[in-house]
N, C-alpha and C positions, 0 to 999 in steps of 0.2 A: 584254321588250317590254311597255308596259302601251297598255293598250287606251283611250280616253275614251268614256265612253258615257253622257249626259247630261249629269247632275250630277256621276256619282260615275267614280271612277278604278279600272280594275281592271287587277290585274297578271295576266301570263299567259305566263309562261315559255315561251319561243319553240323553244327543241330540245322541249319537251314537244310542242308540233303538228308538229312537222318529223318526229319518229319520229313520232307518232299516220298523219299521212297517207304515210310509205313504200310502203302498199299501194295506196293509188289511184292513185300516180305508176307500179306495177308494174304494175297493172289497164292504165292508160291507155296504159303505154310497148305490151303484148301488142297490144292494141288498133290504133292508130298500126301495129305492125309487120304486124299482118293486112290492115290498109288499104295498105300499099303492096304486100306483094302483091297483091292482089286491081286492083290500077293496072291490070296488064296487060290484065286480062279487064274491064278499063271499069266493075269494080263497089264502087271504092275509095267512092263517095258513098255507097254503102248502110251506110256503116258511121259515118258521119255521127252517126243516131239513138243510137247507141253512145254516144260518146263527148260528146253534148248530155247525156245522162243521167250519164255519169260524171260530168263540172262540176258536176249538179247536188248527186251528189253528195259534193263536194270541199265545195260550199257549203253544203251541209246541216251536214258536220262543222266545217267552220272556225267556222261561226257558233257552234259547242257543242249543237248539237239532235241529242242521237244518237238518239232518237227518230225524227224525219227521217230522219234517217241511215240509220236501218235501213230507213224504208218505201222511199229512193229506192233502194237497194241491191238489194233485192228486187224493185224495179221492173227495174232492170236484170238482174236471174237470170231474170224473165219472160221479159224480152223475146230471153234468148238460149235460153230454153227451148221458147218457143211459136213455129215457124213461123220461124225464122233464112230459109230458103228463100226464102219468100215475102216476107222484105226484102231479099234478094240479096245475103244473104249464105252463103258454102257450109256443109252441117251440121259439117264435119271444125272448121272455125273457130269456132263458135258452139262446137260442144262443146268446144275447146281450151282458149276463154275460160271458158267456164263451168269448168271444173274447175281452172283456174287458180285463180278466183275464191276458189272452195271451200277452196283452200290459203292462199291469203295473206290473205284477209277476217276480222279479227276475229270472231268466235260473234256477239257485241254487235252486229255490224253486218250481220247477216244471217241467214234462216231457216236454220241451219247442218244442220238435219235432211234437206234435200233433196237433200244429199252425202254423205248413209250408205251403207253398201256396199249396205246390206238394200232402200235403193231405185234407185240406179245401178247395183249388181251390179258396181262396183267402174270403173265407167268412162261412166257415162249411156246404157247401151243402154235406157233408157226411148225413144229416138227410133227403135230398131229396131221401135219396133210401130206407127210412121206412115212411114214412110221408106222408101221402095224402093231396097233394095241390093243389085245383082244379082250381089255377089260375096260377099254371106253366105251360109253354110248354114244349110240345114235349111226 
């Protein structure tokens, strides 16, 4: 595929972006799948913001800014890390996605440190310590 971009011509091998983006099409499909469940209980629109931040960053990559790439990426590990609840969406989902995330995200395209055991303990019970869950112990 070659690209025109001003003056000049640039080529850019098209199965080269097709594997590059596999994983935000696998980000985005969890996504989508969390939204239609969440249909029943009326809270399929809260996951809206989600998937506005995925595009953006799908467009961050296509353009070639992995730069971007990483900061929108990160923006969305935020945003399923801080307060999922409070956009309506449930914690079990947020944390699904988020350690999804941590698997299929290129290192390059994300703060990959905030999916080590040494700070999830192997699963993101970082949210056990805001989270009232009346079926943990201890």
């Amino acid at each position: 595929m070659a690209v025109l971009l001003g003056m000049g011509l640039f080529l850019m091998p098209a199965a080269s972006w097709a594997t590059e983006a596999v994983w935000i099409d696998e980000i985005t499909a969890l996504v989508k799948d969390h939204q239609e469940l969440a249909k029943s209980e009326g809270r399929d629109e809260a996951y809206n913001p989600y998937l506005g931040q995925l595009m953006l960053v799908r467009i961050t990559l296509e353009s070639g800014a992995p730069d971007a790439t990483r900061v929108a990426m990160n923006r969305l590990m935020d945003m399923l890390q801080h307060d999922p609840k409070g956009t309506g969406i449930a914690t079990w989902s947020a944390k699904t996605i988020f350690d999804f995330c941590g698997k299929v995200t290129p290192a390059k395209y994300h703060d990959a440190d905030r999916h080590s055991r040494a700070l999830t303990k192997g699963g993101f019970d970082y949210w056990g310590d805001n989270v009232y869950d009346p079926g943990a112990g201890g």
